[in-house]
C-alpha positions as CSV (number, residue, x, y, z in Angstrom):
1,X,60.8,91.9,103.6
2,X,60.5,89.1,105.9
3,X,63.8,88.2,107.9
4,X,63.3,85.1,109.4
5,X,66.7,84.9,110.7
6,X,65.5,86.7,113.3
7,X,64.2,83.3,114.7
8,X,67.6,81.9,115.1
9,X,70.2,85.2,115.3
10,X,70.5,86.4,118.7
11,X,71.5,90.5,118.5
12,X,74.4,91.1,120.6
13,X,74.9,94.7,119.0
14,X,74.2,96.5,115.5
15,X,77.6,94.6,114.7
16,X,77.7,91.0,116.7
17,X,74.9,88.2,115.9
18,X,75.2,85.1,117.9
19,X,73.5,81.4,116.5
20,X,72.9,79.8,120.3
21,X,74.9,76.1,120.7
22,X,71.4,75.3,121.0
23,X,70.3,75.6,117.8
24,X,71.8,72.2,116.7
25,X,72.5,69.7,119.2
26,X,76.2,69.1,118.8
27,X,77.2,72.8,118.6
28,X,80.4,72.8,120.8
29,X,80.4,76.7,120.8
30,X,78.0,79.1,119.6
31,X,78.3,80.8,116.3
32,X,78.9,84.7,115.8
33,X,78.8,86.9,112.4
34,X,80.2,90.1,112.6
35,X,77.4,91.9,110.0
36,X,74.9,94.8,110.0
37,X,71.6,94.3,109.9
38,X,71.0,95.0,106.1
39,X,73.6,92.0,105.2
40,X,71.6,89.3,106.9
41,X,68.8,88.7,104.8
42,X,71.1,87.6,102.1
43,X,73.6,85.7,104.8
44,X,70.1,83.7,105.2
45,X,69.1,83.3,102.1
46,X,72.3,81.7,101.3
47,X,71.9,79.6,103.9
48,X,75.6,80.2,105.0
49,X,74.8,80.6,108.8
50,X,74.2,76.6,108.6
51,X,77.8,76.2,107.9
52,X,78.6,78.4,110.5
53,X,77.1,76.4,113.0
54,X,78.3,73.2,111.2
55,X,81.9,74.2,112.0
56,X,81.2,74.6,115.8
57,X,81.1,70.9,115.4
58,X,84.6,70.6,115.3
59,X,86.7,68.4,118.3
60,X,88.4,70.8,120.3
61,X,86.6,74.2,119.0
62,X,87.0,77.0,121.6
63,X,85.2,80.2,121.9
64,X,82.7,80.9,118.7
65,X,82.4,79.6,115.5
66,X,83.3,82.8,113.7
67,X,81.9,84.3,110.2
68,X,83.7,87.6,109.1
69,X,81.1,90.5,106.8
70,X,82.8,89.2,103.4
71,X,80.8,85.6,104.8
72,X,79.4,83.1,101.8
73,X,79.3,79.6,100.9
74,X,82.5,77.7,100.7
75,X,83.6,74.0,101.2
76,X,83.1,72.5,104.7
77,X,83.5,76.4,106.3
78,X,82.1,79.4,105.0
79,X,84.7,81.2,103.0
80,X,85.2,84.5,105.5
81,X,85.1,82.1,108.9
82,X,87.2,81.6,111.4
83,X,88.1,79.1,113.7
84,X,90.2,78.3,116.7
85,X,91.1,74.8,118.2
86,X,92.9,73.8,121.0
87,X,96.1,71.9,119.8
88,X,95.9,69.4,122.9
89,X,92.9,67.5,121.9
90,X,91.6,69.8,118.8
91,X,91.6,69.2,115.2
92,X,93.1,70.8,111.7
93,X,90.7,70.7,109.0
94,X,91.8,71.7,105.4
95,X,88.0,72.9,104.8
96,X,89.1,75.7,107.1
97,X,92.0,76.7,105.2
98,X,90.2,76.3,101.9
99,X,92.0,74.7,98.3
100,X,93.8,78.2,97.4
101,X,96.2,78.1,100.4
102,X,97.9,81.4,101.0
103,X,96.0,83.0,98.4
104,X,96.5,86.4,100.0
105,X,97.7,90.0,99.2
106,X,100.7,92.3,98.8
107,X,101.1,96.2,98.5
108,X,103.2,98.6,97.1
109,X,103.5,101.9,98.0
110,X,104.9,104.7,95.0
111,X,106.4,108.2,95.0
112,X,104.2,108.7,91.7
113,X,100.9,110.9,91.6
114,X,97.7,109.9,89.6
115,X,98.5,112.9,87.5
116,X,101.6,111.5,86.5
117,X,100.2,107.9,86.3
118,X,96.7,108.2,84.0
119,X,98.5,109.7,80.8
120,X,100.4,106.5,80.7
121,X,98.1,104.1,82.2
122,X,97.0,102.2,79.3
123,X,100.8,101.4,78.7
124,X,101.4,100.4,81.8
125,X,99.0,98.0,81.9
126,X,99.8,96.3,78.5
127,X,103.5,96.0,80.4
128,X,102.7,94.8,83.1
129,X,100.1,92.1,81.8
130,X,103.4,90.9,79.7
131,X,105.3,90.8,82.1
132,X,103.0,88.7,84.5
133,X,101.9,86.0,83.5
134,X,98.1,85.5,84.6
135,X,95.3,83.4,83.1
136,X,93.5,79.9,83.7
137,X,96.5,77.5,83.8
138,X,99.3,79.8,83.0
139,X,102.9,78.8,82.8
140,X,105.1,81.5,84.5
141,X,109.2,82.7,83.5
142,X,110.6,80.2,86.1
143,X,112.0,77.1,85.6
144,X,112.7,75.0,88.3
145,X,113.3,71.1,88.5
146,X,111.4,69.5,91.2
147,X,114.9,69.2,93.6
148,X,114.9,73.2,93.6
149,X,111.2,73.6,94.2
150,X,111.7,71.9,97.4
151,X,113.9,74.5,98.2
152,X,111.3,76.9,97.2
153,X,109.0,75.4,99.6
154,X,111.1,75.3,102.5
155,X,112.5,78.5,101.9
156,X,109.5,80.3,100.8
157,X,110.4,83.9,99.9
158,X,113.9,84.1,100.9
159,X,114.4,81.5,97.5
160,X,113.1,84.4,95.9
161,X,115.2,86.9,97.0
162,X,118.3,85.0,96.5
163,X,117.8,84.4,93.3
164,X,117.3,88.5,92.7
165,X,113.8,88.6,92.6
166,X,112.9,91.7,95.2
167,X,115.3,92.3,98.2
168,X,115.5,91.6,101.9
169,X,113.4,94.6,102.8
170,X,110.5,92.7,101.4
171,X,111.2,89.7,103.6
172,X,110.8,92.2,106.6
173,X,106.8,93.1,106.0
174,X,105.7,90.3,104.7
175,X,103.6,88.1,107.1
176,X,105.7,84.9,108.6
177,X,109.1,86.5,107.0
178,X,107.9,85.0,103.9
179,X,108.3,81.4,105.3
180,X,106.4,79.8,107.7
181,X,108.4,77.0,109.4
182,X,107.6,73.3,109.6
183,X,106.9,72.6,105.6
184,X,108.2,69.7,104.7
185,X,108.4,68.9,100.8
186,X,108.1,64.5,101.2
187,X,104.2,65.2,102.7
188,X,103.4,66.9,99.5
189,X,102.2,64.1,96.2
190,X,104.1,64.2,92.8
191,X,101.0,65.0,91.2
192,X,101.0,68.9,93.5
193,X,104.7,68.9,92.4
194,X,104.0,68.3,88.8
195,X,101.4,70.8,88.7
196,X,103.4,73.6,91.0
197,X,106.5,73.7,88.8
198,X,105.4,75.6,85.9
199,X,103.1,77.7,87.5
200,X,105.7,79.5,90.1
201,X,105.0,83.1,89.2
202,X,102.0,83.3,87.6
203,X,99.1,85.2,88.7
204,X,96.2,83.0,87.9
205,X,92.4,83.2,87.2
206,X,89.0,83.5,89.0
207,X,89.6,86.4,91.5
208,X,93.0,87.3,91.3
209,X,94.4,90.1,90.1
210,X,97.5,93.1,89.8
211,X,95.7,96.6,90.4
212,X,97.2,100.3,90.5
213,X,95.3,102.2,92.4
214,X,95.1,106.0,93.9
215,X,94.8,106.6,97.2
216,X,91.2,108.5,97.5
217,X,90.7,108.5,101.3
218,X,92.9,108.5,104.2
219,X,91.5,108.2,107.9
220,X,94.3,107.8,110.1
221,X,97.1,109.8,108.6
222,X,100.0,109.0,111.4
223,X,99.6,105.4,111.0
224,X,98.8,106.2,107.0
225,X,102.8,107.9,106.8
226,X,104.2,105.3,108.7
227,X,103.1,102.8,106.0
228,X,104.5,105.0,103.0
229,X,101.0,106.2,102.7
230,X,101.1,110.3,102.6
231,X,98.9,111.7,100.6
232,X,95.3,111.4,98.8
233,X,96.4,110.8,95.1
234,X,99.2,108.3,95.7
235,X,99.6,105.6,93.6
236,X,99.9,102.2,94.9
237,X,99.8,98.9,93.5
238,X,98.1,95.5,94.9
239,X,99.2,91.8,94.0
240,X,96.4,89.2,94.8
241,X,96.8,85.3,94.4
242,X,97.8,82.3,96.0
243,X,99.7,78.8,95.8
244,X,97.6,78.2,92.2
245,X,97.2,74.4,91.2
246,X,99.7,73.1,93.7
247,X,98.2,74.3,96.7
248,X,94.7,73.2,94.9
249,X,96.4,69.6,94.9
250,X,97.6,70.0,98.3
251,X,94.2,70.3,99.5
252,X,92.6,67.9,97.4
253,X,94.9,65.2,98.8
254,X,94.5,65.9,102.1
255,X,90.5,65.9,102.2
256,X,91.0,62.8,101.0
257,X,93.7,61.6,103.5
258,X,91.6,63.1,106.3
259,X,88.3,61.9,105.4
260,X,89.4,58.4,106.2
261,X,90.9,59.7,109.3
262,X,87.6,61.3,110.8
263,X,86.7,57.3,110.8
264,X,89.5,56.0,112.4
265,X,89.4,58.9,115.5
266,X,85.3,58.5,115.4
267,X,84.7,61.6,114.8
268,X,81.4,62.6,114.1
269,X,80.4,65.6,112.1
270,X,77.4,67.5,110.4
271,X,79.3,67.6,106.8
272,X,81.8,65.6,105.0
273,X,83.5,68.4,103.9
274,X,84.6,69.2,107.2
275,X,87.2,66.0,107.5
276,X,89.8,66.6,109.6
277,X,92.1,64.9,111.9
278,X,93.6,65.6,115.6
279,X,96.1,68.4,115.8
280,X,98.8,66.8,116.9
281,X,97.9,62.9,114.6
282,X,100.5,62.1,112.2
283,X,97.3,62.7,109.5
284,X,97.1,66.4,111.0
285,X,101.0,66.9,111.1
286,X,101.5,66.1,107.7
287,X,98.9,68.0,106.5
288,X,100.0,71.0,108.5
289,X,103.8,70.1,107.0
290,X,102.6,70.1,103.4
291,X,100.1,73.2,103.8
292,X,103.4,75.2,105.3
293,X,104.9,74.3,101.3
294,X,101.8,75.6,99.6
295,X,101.7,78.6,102.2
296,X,105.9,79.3,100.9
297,X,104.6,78.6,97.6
298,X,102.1,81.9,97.2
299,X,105.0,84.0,99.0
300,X,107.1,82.9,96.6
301,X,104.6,83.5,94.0
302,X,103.6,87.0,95.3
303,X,107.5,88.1,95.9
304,X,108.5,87.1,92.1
305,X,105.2,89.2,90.8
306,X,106.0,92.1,92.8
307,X,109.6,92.1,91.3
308,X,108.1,92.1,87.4
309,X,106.1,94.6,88.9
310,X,108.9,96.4,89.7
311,X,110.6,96.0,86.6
312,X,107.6,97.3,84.9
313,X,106.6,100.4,86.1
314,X,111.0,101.4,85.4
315,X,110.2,100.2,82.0
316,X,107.6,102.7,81.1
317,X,108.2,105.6,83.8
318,X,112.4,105.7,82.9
319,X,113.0,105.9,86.3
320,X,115.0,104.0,89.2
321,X,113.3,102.3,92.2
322,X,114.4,104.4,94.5
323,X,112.9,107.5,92.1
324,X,109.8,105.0,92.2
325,X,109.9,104.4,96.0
326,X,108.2,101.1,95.1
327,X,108.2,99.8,98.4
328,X,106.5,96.7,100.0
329,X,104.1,98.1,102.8
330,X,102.7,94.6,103.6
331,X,101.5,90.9,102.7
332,X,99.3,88.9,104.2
333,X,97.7,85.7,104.0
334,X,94.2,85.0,103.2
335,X,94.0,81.3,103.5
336,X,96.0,79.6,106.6
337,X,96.0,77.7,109.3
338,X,98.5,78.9,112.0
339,X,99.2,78.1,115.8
340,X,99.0,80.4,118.1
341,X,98.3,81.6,121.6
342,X,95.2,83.3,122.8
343,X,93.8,83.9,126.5
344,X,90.6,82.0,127.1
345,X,88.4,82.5,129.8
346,X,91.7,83.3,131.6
347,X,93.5,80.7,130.5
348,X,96.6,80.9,128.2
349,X,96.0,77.9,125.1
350,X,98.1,77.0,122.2
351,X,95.0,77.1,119.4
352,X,95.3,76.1,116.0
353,X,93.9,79.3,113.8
354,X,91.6,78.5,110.5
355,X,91.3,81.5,108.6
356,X,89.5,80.9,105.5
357,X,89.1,84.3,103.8
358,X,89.9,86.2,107.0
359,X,93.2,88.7,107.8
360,X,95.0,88.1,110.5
361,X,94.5,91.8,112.4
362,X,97.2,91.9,115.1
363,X,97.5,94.5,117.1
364,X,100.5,97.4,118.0
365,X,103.2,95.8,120.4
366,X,102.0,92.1,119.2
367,X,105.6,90.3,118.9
368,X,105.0,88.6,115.5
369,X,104.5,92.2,113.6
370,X,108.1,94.1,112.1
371,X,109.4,96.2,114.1
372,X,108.6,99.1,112.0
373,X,104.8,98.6,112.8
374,X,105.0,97.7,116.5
375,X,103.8,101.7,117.2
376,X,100.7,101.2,115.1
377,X,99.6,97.7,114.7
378,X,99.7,95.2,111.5
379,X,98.9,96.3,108.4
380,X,95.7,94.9,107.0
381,X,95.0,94.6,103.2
382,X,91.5,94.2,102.2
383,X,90.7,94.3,98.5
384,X,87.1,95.1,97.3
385,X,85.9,94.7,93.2
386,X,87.9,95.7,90.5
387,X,85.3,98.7,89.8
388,X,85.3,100.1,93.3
389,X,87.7,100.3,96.2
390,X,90.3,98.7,98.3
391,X,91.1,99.4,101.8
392,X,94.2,99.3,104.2
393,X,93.4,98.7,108.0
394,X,95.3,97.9,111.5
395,X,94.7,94.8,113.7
396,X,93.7,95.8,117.1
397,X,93.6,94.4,120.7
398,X,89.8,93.5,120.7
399,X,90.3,91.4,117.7
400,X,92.9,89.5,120.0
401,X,90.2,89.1,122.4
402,X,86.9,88.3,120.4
403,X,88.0,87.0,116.9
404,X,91.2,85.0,117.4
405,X,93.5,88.3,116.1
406,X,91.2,87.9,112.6
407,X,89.2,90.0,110.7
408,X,87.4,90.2,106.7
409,X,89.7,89.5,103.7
410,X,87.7,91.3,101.4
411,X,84.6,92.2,99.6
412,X,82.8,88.6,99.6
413,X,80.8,87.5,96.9
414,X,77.3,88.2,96.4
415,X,76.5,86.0,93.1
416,X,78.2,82.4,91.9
417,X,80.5,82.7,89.5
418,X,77.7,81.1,86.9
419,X,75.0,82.9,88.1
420,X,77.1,86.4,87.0
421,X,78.0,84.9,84.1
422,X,74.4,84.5,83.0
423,X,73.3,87.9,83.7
424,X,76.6,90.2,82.3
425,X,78.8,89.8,79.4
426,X,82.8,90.6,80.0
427,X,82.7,93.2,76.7
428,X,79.8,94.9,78.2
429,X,81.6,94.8,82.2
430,X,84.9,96.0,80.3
431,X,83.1,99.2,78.6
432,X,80.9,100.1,81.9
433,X,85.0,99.8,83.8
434,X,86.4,102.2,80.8
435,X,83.5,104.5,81.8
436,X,84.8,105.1,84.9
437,X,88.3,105.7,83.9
438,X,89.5,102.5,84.9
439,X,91.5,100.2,82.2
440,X,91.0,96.7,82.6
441,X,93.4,93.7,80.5
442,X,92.6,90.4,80.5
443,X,93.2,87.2,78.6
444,X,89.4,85.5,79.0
445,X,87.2,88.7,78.1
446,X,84.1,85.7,80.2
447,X,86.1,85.7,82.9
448,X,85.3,89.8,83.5
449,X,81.5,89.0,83.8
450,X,82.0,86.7,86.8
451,X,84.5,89.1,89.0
452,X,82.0,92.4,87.9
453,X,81.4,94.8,91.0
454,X,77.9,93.5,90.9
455,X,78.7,89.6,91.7
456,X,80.7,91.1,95.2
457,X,79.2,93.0,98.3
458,X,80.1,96.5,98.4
459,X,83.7,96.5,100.2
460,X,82.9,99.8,102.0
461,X,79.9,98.5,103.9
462,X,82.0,95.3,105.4
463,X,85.1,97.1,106.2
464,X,82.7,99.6,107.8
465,X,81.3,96.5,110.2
466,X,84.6,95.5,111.2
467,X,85.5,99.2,112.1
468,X,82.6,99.9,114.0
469,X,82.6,96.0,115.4
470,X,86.9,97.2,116.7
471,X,88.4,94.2,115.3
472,X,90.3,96.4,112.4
473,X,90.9,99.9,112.2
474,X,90.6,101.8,108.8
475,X,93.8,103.5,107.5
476,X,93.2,104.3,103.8
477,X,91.2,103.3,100.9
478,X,92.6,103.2,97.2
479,X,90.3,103.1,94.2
480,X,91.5,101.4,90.6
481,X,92.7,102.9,87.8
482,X,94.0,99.9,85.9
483,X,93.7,95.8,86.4
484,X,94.9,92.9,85.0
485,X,92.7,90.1,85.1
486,X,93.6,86.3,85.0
């Protein structure tokens, strides 16, 4: 097969493959894709490196323009880049955070067993999609007027929790407490409100999902018990969604707002759908403010789920929580923009982080980790398809140095949506998952075809690059045994 990238890609090792600043005059920084060999013939064919290098653009970049394994096409960045800029004279660009803010991931470890899990599996499920709502513009249980979801996106979490949804321990290992600081409710529109209220706990559609899953491989077994993780056959249980239509809206408003700002600051750029605006502008400090509410938002969102989560598995295994040991291992964002510190070239900088479908992967002793995890590192939760596998990782000091503390998010899509919708049928994806001994429950049987293992890259081939690249470290893996589907 020919492989033309080879024309442009400069091989730095099997794992590392640098696009020079000189392959587009403008390129601030050079690119780098963390990828094997075998995954860059379709990276090329997708043309995806272009954005890549379109993002080294941006004011203020520092370092490379970064493109995780799970890489493919997105708005403005790629979804699995990365980006850092310096806060001083850099830029925020919503593009680089992506329109499902927060959408991210939270586990559950269990005291259960598969055997005792598969005889009622099928039960399980049907509770716990009843219990969750999920589903293209789903309404959820909550009620809130807009004065109290204000509180719910300044509080993130904690709101949660104080209204008896989970419990403090949660709070503790979940990324930011929960609640990053700096939202500010009067930078978000009426029309994000309007459509935030009634979707607060509610899983959604497209690629979300609630999964149990048994523990099938573990590969570091100290850091594997210090998460909860003991034993091959364990069942866990992973949440994944976001901020749903209101951090859609958030976005949506602020590409907008910031694509008249690129023409005030004269900024020039490769693609319109990287607007953005100076870091510290009142355009880029409003959109950080109301990004912070749709960030609160998915915690929320992810801490309520978790509860009827909860509240199922009691339901159909008659026993307590603490019999269950359903405890929260971790949850971590997907979709941010954070600031941070990093050491450049020897000096100390205050960057502004995009991660659009990339993990924050900090490393043991980092000061923003719980305490219970300084020994190890942070937890990393990377979901694959619902027919194959999951993994759980730990950040690492090289990712500190090389990919701004960041690694993949998940599996990465290898089809559109439309184009695995025109080659598989959700009845016949459904009966091929039953197969396998996996029960699947969904409310849009179409839906199935687009989210099929064969529309995603194999999970165990991009965790594998970001293993052997040292910017995560595998723990575990987990494959399904039921999913609920949006």
């Amino acid at each position: 097969m020919p492989q033309p990238w080879r024309e442009v890609l400069k091989k730095i090792d099997d794992y590392r493959w640098e696009i020079p600043q000189s392959y587009k005059a403008g390129m601030s920084v050079p690119g780098l894709i963390f990828a094997s060999e075998s995954m860059l013939n379709h990276i090329w064919q997708e043309q995806v490196f272009q954005q890549v290098a379109n993002v080294a653009f941006l004011p203020g970049i520092v370092g490379h323009s970064l493109a995780m394994p799970d890489i493919h096409w997105g708005y403005g960045f790629p979804i699995g880049g990365v980006a850092g800029t310096r806060v001083k004279d850099g830029v925020i660009s919503p593009g680089g955070v992506g329109f499902d803010i927060n959408c991210g991931v939270r586990l559950l470890r269990t005291n259960l067993t598969e055997e005792e899990a598969r005889p009622k599996i099928e039960q399980l499920i049907g509770e716990l999609f009843v219990n969750v709502p999920s589903g293209l513009g789903s309404e959820g249980k909550i009620r809130v007027s807009e004065k109290e979801l204000d509180k719910v996106l300044i509080q993130g979490s904690h709101w949660a929790v104080e209204k008896g949804y989970g419990n403090a321990e949660d709070i503790v290992v979940t990324e930011e407490s929960g609640c990053i600081k700096g939202a500010n409710p009067d930078k978000v529109s009426s029309k994000a409100k309007k459509r935030g209220i009634p979707q607060l706990g509610t899983l959604g559609s497209g690629n979300h999902f609630l999964e149990v899953e048994v523990v099938d491989e573990i590969y570091d077994r100290d850091a594997a018990t210090a998460m909860g993780i003991s034993e091959v056959g364990q069942v866990l249980v992973l949440i994944h969604t976001g901020s749903r239509g209101f951090g859609h809206q958030v976005c949506t408003d602020y590409v907008a707002l910031l694509g008249e700002a690129v023409k005030r600051y004269g900024i020039n750029l490769p693609d319109r759908q990287l607007a953005c605006a100076p870091v510290n502008s009142p355009e880029g400090q409003d959109y950080l403010a109301a990004m912070s509410c749709a960030a609160n938002y998915a915690w929320t969102n992810r801490q309520c789920i978790a509860h009827w989560a909860r509240e199922s598995f009691i339901k159909v295994f008659g026993k307590s929580i603490r019999e269950l040991g359903m405890e929260q291992v971790y949850d971590v964002a997907h979709n941010i923009a954070k600031i941070e510190e990093y050491t450049i070239d020897g000096k100390k900088l205050t960057l502004c982080v995009h991660r659009k479908g990339a993990t924050r992967a900090f490393p043991a002793g980092h000061p923003d980790i719980p305490d219970i995890y300084q020994n190890i590192g942070q937890p990393v939760l990377i979901p694959g398809d619902m027919g194959r596998c999951s993994y759980v990782a730990l950040g690492t000091e090289l990712a500190m140095k090389e990919s701004f503390g960041s690694t993949c998010h998940g599996a990465g899509r290898a089809q559109s949506r439309s184009a695995a919708k025109r080659s598989l049928r959700g009845a016949d994806v459904a009966q091929a998952l039953a197969a396998r001994g996996i029960t699947v429950k969904t409310g849009n049987m179409g839906s199935l075809a687009e989210e099929a293992s064969e529309a995603y890259k194999d999970v165990n081939e991009v965790v594998e690059v970001t293993h052997r690249a040292g910017i995560s470290h595998k723990v575990s893996r987990a494959i399904p045994i039921g999913v609920i589907k949006g």
